[in-house]
SETI-874157 format. One line per 3 residues: number of its first residue (from 1); their letters; for each residue x, y, z of N, C-alpha, C. Coordinates in pm, whole numbers. Atoms other than C-alpha are relative to their C-alpha. Example, Ala and Ser with C-alpha at 12.3 -4.5 7.8 and 13.67 -1.06 7.14 Angstrom:
<kezas>
1 = as = 89 -119 0 1230 -450 780 90 120 0  -82 -119 -6 1367 -106 714 -77 109 73
</kezas>
This chain:
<kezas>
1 = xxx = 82 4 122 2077 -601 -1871 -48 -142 -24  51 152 55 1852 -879 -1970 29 -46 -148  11 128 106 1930 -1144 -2198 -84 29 -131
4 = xxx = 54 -5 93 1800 -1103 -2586 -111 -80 12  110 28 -41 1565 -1340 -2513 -91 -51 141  66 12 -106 1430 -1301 -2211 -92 144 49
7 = xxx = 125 -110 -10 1103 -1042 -2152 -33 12 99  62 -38 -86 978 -879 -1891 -148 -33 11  137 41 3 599 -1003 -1793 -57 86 90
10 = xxx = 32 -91 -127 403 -738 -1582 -125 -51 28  87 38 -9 115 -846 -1388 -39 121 54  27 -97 -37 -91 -612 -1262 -172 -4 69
13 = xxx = 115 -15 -59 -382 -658 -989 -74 117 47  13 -143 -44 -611 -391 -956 -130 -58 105  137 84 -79 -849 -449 -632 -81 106 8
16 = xxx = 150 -129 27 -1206 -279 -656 -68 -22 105  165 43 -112 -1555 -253 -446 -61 -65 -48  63 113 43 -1655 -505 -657 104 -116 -65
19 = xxx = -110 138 43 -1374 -801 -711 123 78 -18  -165 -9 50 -1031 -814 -819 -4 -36 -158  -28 39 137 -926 -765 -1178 145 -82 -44
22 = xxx = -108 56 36 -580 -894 -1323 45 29 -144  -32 -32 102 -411 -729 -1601 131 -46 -44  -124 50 52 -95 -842 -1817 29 80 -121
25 = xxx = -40 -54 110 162 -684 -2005 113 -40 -50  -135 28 73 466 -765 -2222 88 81 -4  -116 -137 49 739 -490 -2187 64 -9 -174
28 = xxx = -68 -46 141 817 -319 -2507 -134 -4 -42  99 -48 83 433 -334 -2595 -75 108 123  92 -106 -72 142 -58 -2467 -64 -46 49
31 = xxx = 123 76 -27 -102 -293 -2436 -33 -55 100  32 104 -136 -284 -460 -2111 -99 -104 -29  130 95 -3 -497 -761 -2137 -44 -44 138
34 = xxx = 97 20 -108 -755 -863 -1872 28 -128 -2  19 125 -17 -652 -1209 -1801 -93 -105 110  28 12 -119 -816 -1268 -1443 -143 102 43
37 = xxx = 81 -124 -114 -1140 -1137 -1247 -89 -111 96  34 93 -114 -1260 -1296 -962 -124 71 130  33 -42 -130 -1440 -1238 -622 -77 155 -38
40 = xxx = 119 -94 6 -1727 -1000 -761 -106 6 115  119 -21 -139 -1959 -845 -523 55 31 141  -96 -24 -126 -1675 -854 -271 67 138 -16
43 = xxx = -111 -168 7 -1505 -485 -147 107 -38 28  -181 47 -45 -1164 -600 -185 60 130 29  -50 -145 -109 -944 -316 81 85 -25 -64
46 = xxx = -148 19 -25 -621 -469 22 76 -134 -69  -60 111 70 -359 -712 -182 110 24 47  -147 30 -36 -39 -838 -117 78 -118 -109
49 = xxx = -47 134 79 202 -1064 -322 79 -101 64  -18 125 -77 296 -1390 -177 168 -28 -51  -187 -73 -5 699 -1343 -100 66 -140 -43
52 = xxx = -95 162 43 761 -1750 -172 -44 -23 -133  43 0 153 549 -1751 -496 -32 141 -78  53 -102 7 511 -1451 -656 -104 28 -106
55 = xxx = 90 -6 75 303 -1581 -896 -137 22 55  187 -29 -96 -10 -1539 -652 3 128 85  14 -70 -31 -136 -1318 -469 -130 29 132
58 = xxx = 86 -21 -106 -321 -1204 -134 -86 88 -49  72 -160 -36 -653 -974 -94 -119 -60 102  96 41 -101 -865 -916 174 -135 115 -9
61 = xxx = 163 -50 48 -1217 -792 201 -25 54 99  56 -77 -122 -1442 -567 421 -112 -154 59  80 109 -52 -1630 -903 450 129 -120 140
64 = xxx = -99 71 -103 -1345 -1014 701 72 -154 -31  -85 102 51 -1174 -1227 457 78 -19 -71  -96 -12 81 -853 -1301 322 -17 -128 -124
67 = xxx = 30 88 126 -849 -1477 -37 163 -7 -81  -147 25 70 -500 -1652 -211 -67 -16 -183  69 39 98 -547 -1612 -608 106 -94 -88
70 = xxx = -75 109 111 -395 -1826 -860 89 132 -104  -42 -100 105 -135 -1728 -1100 -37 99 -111  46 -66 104 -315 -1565 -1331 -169 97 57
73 = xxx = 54 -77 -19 -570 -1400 -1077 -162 -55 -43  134 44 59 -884 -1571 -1235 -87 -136 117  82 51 -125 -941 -1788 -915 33 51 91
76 = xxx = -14 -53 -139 -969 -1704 -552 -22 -78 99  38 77 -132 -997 -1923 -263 28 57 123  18 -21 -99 -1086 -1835 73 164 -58 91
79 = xxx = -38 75 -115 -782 -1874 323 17 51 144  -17 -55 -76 -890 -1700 590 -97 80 75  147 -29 12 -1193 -1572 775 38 68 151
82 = xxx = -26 -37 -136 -1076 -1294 1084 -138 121 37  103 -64 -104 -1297 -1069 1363 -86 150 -118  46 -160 12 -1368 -732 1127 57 22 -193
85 = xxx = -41 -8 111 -1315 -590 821 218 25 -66  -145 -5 51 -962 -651 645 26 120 -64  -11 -134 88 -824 -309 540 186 -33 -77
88 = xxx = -145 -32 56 -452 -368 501 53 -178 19  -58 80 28 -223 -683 385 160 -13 -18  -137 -16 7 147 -736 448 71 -111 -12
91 = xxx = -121 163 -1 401 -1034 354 138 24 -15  -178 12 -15 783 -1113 443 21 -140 -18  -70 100 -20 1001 -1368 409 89 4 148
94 = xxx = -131 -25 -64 1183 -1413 771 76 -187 9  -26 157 -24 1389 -1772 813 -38 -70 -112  73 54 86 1238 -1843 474 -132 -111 33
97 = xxx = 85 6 9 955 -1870 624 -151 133 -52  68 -148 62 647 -1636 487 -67 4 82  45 -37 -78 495 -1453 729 -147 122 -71
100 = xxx = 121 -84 95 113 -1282 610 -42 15 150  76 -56 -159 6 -1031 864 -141 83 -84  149 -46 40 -349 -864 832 -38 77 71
103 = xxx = 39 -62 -78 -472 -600 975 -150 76 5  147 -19 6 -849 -505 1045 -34 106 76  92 -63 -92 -1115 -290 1169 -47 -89 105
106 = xxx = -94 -123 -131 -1152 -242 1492 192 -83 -12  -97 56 33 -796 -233 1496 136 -65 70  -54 94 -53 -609 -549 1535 59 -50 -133
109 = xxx = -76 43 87 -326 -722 1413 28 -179 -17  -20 221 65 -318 -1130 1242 104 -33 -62  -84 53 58 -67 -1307 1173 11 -174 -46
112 = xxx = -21 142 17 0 -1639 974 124 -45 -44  -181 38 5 311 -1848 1000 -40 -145 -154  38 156 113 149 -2158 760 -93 24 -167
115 = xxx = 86 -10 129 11 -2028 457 -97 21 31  153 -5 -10 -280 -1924 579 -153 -50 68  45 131 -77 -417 -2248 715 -41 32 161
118 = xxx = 37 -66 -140 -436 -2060 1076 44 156 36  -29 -103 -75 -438 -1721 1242 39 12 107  -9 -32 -121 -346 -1589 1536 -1 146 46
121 = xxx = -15 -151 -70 -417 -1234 1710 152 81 86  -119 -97 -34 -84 -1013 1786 -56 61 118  75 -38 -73 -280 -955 2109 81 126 71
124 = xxx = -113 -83 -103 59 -743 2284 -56 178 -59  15 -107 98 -62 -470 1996 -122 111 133  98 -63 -105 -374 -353 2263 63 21 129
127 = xxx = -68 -28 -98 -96 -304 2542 73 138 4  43 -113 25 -56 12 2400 -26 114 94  53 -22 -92 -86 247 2679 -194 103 -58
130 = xxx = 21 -94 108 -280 500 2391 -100 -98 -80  137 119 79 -549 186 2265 -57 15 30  155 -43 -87 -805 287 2480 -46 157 -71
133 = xxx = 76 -133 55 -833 645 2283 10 -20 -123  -32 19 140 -790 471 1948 -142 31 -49  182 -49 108 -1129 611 1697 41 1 -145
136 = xxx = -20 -64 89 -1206 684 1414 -147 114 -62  166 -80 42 -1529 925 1300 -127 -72 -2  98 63 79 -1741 702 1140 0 -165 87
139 = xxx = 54 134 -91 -1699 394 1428 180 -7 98  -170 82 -126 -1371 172 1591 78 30 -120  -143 7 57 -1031 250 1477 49 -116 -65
142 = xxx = -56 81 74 -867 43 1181 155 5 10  -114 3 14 -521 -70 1132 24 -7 -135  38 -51 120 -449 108 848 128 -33 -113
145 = xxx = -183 11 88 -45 26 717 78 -56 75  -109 81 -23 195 -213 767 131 -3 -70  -121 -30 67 553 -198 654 134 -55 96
148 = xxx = -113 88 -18 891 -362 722 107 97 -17  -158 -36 36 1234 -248 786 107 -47 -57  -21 44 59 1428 -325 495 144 -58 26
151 = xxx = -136 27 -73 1725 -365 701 1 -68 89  13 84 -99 1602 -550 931 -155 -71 -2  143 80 68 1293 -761 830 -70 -11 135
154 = xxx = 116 60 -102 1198 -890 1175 -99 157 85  3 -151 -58 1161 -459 1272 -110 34 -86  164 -29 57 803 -367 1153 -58 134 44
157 = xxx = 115 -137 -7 546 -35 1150 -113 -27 -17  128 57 23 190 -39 1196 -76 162 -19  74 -109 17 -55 258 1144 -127 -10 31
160 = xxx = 134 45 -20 -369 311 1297 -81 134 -14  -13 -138 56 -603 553 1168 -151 -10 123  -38 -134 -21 -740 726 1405 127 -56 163
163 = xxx = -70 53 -149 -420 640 1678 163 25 17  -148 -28 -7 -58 724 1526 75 -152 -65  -100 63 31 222 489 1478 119 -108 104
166 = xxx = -70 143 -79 331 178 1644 132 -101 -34  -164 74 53 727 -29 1605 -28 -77 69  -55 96 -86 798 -379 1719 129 -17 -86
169 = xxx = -79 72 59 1114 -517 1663 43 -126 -9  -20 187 -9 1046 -906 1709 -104 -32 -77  131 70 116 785 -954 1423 -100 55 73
172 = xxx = 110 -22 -73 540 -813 1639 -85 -37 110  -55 72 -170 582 -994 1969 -55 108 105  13 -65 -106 589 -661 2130 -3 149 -76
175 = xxx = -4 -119 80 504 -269 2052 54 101 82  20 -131 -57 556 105 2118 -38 96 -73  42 -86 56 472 382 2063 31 134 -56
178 = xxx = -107 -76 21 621 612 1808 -54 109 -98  61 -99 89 418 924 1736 34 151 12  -84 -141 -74 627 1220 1857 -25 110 -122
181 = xxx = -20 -102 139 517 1550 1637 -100 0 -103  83 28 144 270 1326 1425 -154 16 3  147 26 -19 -80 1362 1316 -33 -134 7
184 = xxx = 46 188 -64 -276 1038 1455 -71 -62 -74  63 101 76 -471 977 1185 92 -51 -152  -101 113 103 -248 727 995 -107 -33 -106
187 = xxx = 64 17 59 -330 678 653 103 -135 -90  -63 92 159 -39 480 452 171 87 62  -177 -19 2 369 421 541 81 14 -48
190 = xxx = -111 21 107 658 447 336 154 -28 77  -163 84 -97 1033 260 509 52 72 -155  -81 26 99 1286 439 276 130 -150 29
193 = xxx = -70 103 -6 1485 142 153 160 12 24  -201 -21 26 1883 261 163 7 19 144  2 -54 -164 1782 488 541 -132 -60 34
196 = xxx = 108 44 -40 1546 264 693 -30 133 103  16 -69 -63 1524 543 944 -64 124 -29  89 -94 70 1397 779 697 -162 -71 -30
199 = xxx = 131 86 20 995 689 717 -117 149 -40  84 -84 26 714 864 570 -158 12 41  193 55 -40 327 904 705 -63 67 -87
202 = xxx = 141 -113 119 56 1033 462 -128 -4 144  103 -28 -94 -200 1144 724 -52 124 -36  105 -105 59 -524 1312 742 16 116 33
205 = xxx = -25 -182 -16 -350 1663 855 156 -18 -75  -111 -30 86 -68 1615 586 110 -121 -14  -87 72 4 251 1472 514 88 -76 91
208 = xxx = -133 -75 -116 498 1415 806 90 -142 -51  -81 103 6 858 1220 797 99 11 129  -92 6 -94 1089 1107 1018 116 -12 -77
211 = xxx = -167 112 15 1488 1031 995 25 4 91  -94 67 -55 1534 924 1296 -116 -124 58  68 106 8 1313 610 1268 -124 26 97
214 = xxx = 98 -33 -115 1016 764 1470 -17 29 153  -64 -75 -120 1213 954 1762 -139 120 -27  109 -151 62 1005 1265 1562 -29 39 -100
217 = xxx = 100 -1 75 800 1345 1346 3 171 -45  26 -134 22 786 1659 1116 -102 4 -113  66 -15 98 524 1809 871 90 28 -91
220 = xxx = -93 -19 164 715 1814 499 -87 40 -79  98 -6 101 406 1905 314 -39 113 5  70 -171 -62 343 2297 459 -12 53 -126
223 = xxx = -29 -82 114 401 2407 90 -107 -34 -88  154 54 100 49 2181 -59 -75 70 62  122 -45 -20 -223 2336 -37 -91 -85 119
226 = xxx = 178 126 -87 -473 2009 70 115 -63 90  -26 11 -135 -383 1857 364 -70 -169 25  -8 123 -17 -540 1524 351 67 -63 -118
229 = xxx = -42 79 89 -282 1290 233 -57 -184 50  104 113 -17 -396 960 127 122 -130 -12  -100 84 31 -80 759 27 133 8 -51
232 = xxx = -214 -53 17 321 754 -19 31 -106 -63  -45 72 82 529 573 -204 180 30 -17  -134 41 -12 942 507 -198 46 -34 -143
235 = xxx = -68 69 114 1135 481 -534 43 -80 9  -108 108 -74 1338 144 -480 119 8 -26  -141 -48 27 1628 263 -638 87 108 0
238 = xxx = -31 -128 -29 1660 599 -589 -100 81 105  95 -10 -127 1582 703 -247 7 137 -10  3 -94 -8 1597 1019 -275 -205 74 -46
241 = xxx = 120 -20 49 1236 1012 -480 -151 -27 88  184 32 -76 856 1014 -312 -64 38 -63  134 -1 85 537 966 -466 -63 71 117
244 = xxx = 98 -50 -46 258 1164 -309 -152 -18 -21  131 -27 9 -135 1123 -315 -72 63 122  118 -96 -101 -354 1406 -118 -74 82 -51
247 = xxx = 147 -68 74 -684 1531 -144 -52 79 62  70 -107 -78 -928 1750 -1 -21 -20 113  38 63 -109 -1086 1552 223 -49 -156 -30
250 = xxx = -11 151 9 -1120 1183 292 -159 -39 -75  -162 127 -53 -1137 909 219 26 9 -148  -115 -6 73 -942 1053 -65 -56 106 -132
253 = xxx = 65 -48 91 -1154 1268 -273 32 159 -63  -59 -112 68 -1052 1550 -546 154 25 51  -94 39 -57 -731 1443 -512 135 69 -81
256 = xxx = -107 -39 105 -372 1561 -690 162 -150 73  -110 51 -20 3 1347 -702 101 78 -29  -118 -68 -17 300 1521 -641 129 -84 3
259 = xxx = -85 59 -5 664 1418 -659 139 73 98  -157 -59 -99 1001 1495 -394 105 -69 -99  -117 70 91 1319 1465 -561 112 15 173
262 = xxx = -89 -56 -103 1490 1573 -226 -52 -71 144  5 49 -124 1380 1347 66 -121 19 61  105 -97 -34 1034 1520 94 -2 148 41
265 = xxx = -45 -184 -92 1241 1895 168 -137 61 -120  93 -86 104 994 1996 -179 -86 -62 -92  116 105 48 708 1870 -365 -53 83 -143
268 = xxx = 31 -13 139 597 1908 -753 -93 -35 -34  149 62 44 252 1842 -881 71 -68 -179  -44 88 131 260 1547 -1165 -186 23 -32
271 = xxx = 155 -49 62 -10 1622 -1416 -3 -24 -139  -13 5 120 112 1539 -1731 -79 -139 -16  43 93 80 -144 1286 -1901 -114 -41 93
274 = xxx = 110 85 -92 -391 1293 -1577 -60 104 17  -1 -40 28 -637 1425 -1522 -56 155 72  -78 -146 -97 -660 1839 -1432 -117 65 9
277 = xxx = -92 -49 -91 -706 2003 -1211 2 -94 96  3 85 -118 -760 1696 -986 -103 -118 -44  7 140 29 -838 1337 -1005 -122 -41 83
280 = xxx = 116 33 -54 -1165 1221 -896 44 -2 198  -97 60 -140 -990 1027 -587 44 -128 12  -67 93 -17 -745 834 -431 -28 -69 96
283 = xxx = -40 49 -154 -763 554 -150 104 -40 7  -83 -13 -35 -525 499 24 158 -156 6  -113 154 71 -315 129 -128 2 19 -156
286 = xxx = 30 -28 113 -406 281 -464 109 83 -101  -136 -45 68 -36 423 -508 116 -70 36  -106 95 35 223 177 -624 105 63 -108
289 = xxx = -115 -5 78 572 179 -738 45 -178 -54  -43 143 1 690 -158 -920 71 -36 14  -158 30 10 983 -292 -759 93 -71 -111
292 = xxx = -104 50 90 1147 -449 -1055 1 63 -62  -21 -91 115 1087 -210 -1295 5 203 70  54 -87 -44 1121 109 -1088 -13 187 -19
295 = xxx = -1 -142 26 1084 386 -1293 -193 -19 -20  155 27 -12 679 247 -1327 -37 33 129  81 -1 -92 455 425 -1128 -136 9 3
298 = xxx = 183 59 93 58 294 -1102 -66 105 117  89 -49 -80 -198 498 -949 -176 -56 -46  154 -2 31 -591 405 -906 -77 104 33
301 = xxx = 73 -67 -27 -865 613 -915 -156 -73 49  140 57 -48 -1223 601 -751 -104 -12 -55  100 13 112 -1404 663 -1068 49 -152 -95
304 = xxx = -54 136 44 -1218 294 -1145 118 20 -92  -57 -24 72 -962 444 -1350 173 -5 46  -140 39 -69 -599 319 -1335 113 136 -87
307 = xxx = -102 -109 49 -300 553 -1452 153 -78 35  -114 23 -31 52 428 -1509 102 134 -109  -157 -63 57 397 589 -1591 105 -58 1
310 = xxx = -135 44 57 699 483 -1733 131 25 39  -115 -118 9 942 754 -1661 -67 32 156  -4 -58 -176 894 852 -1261 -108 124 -29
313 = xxx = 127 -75 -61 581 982 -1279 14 131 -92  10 -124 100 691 1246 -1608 -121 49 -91  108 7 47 411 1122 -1807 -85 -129 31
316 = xxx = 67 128 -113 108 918 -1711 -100 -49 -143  90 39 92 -146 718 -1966 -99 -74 55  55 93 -124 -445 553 -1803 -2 -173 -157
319 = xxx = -27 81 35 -419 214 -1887 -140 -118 49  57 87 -44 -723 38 -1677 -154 75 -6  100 -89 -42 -1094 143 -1670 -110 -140 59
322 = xxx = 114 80 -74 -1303 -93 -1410 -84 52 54  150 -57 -16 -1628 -66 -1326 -21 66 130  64 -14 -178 -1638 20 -932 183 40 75
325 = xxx = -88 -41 -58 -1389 190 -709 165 -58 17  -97 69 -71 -1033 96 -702 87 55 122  -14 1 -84 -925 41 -386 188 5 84
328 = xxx = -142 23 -22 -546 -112 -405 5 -68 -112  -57 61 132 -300 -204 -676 133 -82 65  -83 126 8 -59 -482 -669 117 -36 -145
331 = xxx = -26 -10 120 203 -476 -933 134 -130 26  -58 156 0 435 -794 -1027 65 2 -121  -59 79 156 738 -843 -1342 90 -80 63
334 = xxx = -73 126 15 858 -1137 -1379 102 -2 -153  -83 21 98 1166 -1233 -1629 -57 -139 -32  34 112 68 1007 -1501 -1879 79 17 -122
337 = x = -85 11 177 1232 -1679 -2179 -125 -5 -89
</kezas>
C-alpha cells in the first residue's frame, strides 16, 4: 500500500495517423488532461517506454523513423532514421544496459545498444530457411511483434505478418523457427509473465497459444465467431487473465474485446460501457494493460476513440477522443509525493 502521501501519476500516450497525443491523470480523479502533442502529420505505428527513464518515451513512424519524446510528450526528436516503415517498438533492460529494437516493413529487425545514436540490422533474422516466402497482400512482409521472455530477458519473439513466429535466445544474435500448428499471419504476442512458456498469437485466422514455448501451436478461439484477431494482452498479476481484440477483417475493422479467465480454455465478450454491437476497429498495439496498476485496461479505436477500465475490463468509459486513427497506446504510473 502506498504511503498517505504519495499519488499515483498515469501517463498515457495515445499514438495516431496524425502525431502522438499525451494524456495525464491523478488516481482517485476521472479526469485526463492533454498535456503533450507532437509529431503531427506523422503515422505514428508504434511506442515504447524507455526501460532507464520512464519518463520518455519511444514512437516510430511509417516515415521510417524512430522519435524519443520528452517527459511530458510535448517534444519529439528524431533518433533514428531506418530502411522501411517502423511498425513495431520494443525496449529491455539487459546488463543495465537498454536495448531498443525496431522492427519494419519489409521485414527486418534494428537494434540499438546507445540510446539511439546508432543502429544496426539483426541481419541472422533473413537466415530463416522460410524468409524467402515471407508476404504480405498488399506488398513485403512486416515485422509485426516483439516480446521478451520475462524469465529470461536475453530470450526474445518476433512476429512476422505474413511469415509465423521466430525465437532467439541471445538478444537476437541468432533465430528459429517456431510456428508448429500456427497461422502465419502474425499480428501481436503476448509472453505470459509467471509461464513464460505459455505464449499467445492474435493472428489473421484467430487466436492460437502455446505452453510449451512454441514446440505447438493450438487454435483457443474456435468458440468466436470472427476470426481475425488483432491483439492480446497478459494481466501482470494474474496470469491466468487475457485480453482479446478481433474483428472481421483486417486491419482490424468491426471489431469486439473479449476476456479468458482460464488461460485462453474460454472467452467472454466485454461490452459494458463500449460500444455495441462492435467497435468501429482495432489495430493491432491499440490493446494495453498498465503494468503498475493492473486491473487498468486501455483500448484504442480507429474512429480515434480511446476506452479505459478500471476493474479488468468489467466496465469501460471512453476517456480520449483524437482526431485520426489510433494506432498504439503506451501507458505509464509513476508514484509522485
Amino acid at each position: 500500500m502506498l504511503h498517505n502521501s504519495i499519488v499515483m501519476e498515469t501517463m498515457l500516450y495515445v499514438a495516431t495517423s496524425d502525431g502522438v497525443l499525451t494524456f495525464f491523470r491523478e488516481v482517485g480523479t476521472k479526469g485526463w488532461r492533454l498535456i503533450g502533442s507532437g509529431l503531427q502529420g506523422i503515422d505514428v505505428k508504434c511506442l515504447a517506454i524507455d526501460p532507464a527513464d520512464k519518463s520518455r518515451a519511444y514512437a516510430g513512424g511509417s516515415n521510417g523513423t524512430v522519435y524519443l519524446g520528452d517527459s511530458k510528450g510535448s517534444s519529439w526528436s528524431e533518433v533514428g532514421k531506418l530502411e522501411g516503415k517502423v511498425y513495431c517498438l520494443a525496449t529491455t533492460l539487459i546488463d543495465e544496459n537498454t536495448h531498443v529494437y525496431a522492427g519494419i516493413e519489409p521485414a527486418k529487425l534494428f537494434l540499438s545498444l546507445d540510446n539511439c545514436k546508432s543502429w544496426h540490422e539483426l541481419k541472422s533474422l533473413q537466415n530463416i530457411p522460410s524468409a524467402k516466402e515471407w508476404y504480405s497482400p498488399w506488398g513485403p512482409a512486416d515485422l509485426s511483434t516483439i516480446v521478451f521472455n520475462p524469465k529470461d530477458i536475453r530470450s526474445m519473439y518476433v512476429g512476422i505478418e505474413v511469415g509465423g513466429v521466430l525465437k532467439s535466445n541471445d538478444e537476437g544474435a541468432n533465430w528459429k523457427e517456431i510456428s508448429n500448428g500456427l497461422h502465419k499471419d502474425i499480428h501481436c504476442l503476448a509472453v505470459n509473465y509467471y509461464n513464460p512458456k505459455i505464449i499467445f498469437a492474435a493472428t489473421g485466422g484467430g487466436i492460437y497459444r502455446t505452453v510449451s514455448a512454441g514446440e505447438l501451436w493450438v487454435d483457443v478461439g474456435k468458440s468466436i465467431d470472427l476470426k481475425y484477431a488483432v491483439s492480446v494482452a497478459i494481466h501482470p498479476a494474474k496470469p491466468n487473465i487475457t485480453y482479446l481484440a478481433i474483428a472481421m477483417g483486417p486491419p482490424g475493422n468491426q471489431a469486439l474485446l473479449y476476456k479468458s479467465e482460464d488461460y485462453g480454455d474460454n472467452w467472454n465478450l466485454l461490452h459494458n460501457g463500449l460500444p455495441y454491437p462492435m467497435l468501429k476497429g482495432i489495430r493491432r498495439r491499440a490493446l494495453v494493460v498498465n503494468p503498475a496498476a493492473p486491473a487498468e485496461v486501455y483500448v484504442g479505436t480507429s474512429d480515434g476513440v480511446a476506452f479505459y477500465s478500471p476493474n479488468e475490463g468489467m466496465k469501460w468509459d471512453s476517456i480520449v477522443n483524437a482526431p485520426a486513427t489510433i494506432n498504439a497506446l503506451a501507458c505509464l504510473s509513476l508514484a509522485s509525493s
